[in-house]
C-alpha positions as CSV (number, residue, x, y, z in Angstrom):
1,X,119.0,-172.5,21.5
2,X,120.0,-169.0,20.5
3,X,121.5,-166.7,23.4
4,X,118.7,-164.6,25.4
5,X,119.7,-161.0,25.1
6,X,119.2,-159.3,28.4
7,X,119.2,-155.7,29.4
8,X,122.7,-156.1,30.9
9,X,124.4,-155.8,27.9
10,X,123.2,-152.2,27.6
11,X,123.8,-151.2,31.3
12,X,127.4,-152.6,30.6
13,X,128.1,-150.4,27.4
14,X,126.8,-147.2,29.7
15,X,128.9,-148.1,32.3
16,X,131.7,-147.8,30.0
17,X,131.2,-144.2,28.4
18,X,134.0,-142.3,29.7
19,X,133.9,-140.7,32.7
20,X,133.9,-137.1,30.8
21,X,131.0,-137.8,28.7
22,X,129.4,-139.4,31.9
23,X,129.3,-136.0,33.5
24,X,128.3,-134.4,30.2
25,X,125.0,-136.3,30.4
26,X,125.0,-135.7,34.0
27,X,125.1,-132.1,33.4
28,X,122.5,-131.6,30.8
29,X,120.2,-133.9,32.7
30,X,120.7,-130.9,35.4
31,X,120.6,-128.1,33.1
32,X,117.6,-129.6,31.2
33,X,115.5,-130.0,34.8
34,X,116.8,-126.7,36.0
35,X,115.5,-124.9,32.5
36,X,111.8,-126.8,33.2
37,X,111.9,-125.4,36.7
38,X,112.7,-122.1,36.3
39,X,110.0,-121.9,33.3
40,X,107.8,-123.2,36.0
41,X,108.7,-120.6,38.3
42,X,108.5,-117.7,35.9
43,X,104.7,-119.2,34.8
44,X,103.9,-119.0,38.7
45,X,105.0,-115.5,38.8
46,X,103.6,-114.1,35.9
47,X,99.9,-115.5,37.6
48,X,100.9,-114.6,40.0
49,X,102.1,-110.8,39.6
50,X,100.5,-110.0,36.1
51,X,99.3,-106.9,37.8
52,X,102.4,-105.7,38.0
53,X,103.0,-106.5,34.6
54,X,100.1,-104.8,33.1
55,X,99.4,-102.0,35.4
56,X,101.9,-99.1,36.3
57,X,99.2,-97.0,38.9
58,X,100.9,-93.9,39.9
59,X,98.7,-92.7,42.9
60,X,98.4,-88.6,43.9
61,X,97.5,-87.2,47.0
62,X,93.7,-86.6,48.3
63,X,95.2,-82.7,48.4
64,X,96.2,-81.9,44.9
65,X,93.3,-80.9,43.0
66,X,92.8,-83.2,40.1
67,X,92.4,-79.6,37.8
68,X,91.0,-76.2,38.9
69,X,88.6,-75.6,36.1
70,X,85.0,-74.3,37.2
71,X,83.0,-77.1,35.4
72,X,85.1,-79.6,37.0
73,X,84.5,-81.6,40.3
74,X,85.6,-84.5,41.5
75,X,84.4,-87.1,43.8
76,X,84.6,-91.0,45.0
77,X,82.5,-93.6,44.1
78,X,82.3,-96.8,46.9
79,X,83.3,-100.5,46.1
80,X,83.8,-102.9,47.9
81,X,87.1,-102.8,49.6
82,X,87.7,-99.6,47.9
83,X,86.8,-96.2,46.8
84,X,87.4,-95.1,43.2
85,X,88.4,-91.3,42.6
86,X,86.2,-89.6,39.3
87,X,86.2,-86.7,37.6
88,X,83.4,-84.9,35.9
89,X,82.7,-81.9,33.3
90,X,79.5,-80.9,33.6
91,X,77.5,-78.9,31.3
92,X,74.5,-76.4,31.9
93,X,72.2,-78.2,29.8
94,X,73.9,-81.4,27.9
95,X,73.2,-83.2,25.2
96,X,74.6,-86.5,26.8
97,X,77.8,-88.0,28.2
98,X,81.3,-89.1,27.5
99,X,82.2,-92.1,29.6
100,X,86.2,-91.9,29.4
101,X,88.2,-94.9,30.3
102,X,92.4,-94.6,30.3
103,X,95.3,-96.3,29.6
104,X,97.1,-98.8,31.6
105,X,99.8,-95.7,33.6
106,X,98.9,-92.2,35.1
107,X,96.4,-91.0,36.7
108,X,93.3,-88.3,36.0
109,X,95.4,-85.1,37.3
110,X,97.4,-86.0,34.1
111,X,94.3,-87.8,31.5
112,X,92.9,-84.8,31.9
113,X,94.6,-82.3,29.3
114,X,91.9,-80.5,27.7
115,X,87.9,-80.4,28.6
116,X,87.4,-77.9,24.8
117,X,86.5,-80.7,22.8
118,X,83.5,-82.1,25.6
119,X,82.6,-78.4,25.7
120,X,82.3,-77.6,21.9
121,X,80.5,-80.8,21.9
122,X,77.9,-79.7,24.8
123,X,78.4,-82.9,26.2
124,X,79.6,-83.7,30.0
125,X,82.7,-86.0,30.8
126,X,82.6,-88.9,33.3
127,X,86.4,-90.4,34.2
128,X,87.4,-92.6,36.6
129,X,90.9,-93.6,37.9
130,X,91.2,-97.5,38.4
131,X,92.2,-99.3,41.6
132,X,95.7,-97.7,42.8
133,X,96.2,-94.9,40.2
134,X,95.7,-91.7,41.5
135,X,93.2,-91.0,44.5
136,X,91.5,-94.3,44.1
137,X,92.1,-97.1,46.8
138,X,93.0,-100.6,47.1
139,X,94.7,-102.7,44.3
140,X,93.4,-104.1,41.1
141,X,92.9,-108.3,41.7
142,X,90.9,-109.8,38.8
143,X,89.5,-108.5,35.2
144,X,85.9,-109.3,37.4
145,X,86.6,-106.8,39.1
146,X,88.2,-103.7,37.6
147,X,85.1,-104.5,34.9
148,X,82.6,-104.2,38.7
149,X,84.5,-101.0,39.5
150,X,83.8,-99.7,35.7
151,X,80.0,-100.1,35.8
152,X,79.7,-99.3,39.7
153,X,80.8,-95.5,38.3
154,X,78.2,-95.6,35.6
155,X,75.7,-96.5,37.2
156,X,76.6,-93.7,39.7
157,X,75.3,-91.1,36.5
158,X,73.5,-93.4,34.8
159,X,69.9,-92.0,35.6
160,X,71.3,-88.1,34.6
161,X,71.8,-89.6,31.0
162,X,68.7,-91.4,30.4
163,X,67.4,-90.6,27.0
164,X,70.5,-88.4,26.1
165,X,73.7,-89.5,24.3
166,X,75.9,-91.6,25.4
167,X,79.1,-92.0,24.5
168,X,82.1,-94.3,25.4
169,X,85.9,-93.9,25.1
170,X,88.4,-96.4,25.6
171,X,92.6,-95.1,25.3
172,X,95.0,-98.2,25.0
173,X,93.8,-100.3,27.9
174,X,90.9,-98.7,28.5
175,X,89.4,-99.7,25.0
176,X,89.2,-103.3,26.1
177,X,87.2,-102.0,29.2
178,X,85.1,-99.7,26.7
179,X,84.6,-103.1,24.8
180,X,83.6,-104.8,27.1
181,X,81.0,-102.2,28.3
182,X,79.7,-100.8,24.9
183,X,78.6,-104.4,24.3
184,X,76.3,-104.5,27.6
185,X,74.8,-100.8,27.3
186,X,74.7,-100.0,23.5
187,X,75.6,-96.6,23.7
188,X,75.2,-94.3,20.8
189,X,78.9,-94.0,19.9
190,X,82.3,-96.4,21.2
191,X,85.4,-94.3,20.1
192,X,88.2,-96.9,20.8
193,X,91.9,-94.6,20.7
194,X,95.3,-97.0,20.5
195,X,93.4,-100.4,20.9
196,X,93.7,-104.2,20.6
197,X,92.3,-106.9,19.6
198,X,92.8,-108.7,23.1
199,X,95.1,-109.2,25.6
200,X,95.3,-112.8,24.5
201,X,96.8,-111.7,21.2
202,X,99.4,-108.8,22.5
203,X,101.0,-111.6,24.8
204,X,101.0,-114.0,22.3
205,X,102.9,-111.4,20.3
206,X,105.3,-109.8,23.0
207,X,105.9,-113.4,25.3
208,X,104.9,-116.4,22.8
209,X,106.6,-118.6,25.6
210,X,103.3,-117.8,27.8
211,X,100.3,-120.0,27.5
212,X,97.3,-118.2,27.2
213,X,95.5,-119.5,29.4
214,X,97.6,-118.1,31.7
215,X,96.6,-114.8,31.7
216,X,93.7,-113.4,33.9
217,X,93.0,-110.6,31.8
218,X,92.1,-111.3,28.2
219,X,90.0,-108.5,27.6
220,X,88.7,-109.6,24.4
221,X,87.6,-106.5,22.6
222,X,87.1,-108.4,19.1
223,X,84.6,-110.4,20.6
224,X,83.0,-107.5,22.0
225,X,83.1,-105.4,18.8
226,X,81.6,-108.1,17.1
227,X,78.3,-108.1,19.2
228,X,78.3,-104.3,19.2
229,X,80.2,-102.5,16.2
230,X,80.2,-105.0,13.2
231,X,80.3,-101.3,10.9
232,X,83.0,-100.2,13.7
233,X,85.0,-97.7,10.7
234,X,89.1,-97.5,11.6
235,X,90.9,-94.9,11.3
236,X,94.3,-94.6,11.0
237,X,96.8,-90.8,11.9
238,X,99.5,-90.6,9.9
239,X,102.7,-90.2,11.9
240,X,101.5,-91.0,15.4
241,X,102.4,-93.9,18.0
242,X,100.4,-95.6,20.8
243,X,101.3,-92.9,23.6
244,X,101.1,-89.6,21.4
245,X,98.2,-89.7,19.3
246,X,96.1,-87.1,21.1
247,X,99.1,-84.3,20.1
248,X,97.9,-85.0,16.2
249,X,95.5,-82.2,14.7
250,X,94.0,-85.0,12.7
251,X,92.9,-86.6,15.9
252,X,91.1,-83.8,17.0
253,X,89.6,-83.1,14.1
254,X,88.3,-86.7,13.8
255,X,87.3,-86.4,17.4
256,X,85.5,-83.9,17.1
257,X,83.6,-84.8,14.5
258,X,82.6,-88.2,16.5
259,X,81.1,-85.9,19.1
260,X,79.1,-83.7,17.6
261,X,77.5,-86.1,14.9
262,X,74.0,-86.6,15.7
């Protein structure tokens, strides 16, 4: 009868690995679990504290006026657990409304540089400072809800702009928001400045390690443009980046022209 091979034999040849490379395996047995914990952790965290990650609020005192123009007021809007600060341009007699939605930093005291082209335009301006930035309260906890706050301070004006034009603008993150709400109310014009496709796709690009299913705010403006803009028309300014694209006279110009258009 042939000899029975038994598991001994290769307990026997571990056993006698030198005691260097047993503590070589040893170690990257510990290094390897140590590596899967820590990306563990770090996924925790980033569900954790993607807030932080995506939001920069930098809040302003209820006594600094947000700008001292005449046609310019300011007021809150309630939500629950919170009370969002907005500022308005109003018009004697306008031809309809720009709902403006900002970027990701800042606040309005700083969004707001320049009311001429709303004016030229005849058209008022309705912006709102998210959860934490500027004068608004509370802290931003889901996409849910920042999207609740957004159409709490529509419908706010919403009956002063029925039948007029509506406009919506949506600056870096805000054009997801815009997105997201041009594809539910169908406004005459969605002007989307510094956008993205989704937030999906920009963490796939910046932090490929990330699932994305991780993330709590995917803010899918493709899907969104597809309902509402399939003849959406880009356009591209020579020269300027994400942050600066408002300094470019061919930005204006093309702005502009967005407004007035019939």
């Amino acid at each position: 009868m042939p000899p029975t091979v038994t598991p001994t034999i290769a307990t026997t040849r571990i056993g006698r690995w030198p005691p260097a490379l047993r503590r070589g395996a040893g170690l990257l047995a510990a290094l390897a679990l140590l590596g899967g914990l820590l990306w563990v952790l770090a996924l925790v965290a980033l569900w954790f504290g993607q807030e932080r990650l995506l939001f920069h609020p930098v809040p302003l005192a209820d006594t600094v006026a947000l700008s001292r123009e005449p046609d310019v007021s300011e007021r809150f809007v309630e939500v629950p657990g919170a009370r969002i600060s907005v500022l308005e341009l109003r018009r004697p007699r306008p031809d309809g409304v720009v709902f403006f939605l900002h970027g990701n930093s800042g606040h309005l005291k700083e969004w707001f540089t320049d009311g001429g082209p709303y004016r030229r335009a005849n058209l008022d301006l309705v912006m709102m400072d998210y959860r934490g930035f500027g004068k608004s309260s509370g802290r931003i906890a889901s996409q849910a809800q920042l999207q609740a706050d957004v159409e709490a301070v529509w419908q706010s004006v919403a009956a002063r702009y029925a039948g007029l034009r509506v406009i919506v603008y949506g600056r870096s993150l805000g054009s997801g928001l815009a997105a997201a709400w041009a594809a539910q109310h169908q406004p005459a014009l969605t002007v989307l400045v510094s956008p993205y496709e989704s937030m999906q796709a920009l963490a796939a690009q910046h932090y490929p390690w990330v699932p994305s299913a991780l993330l709590r705010y995917p803010l899918r403006s493709d899907q969104a443009l597809a309902q509402q803009a399939p003849q959406a028309r880009l356009v591209v300014i020579p020269g300027a980046a994400h942050d600066d694209v408002h300094r470019f006279a061919s930005y204006q110009a093309v702005l502009a022209r967005a407004l007035s258009a019939p």
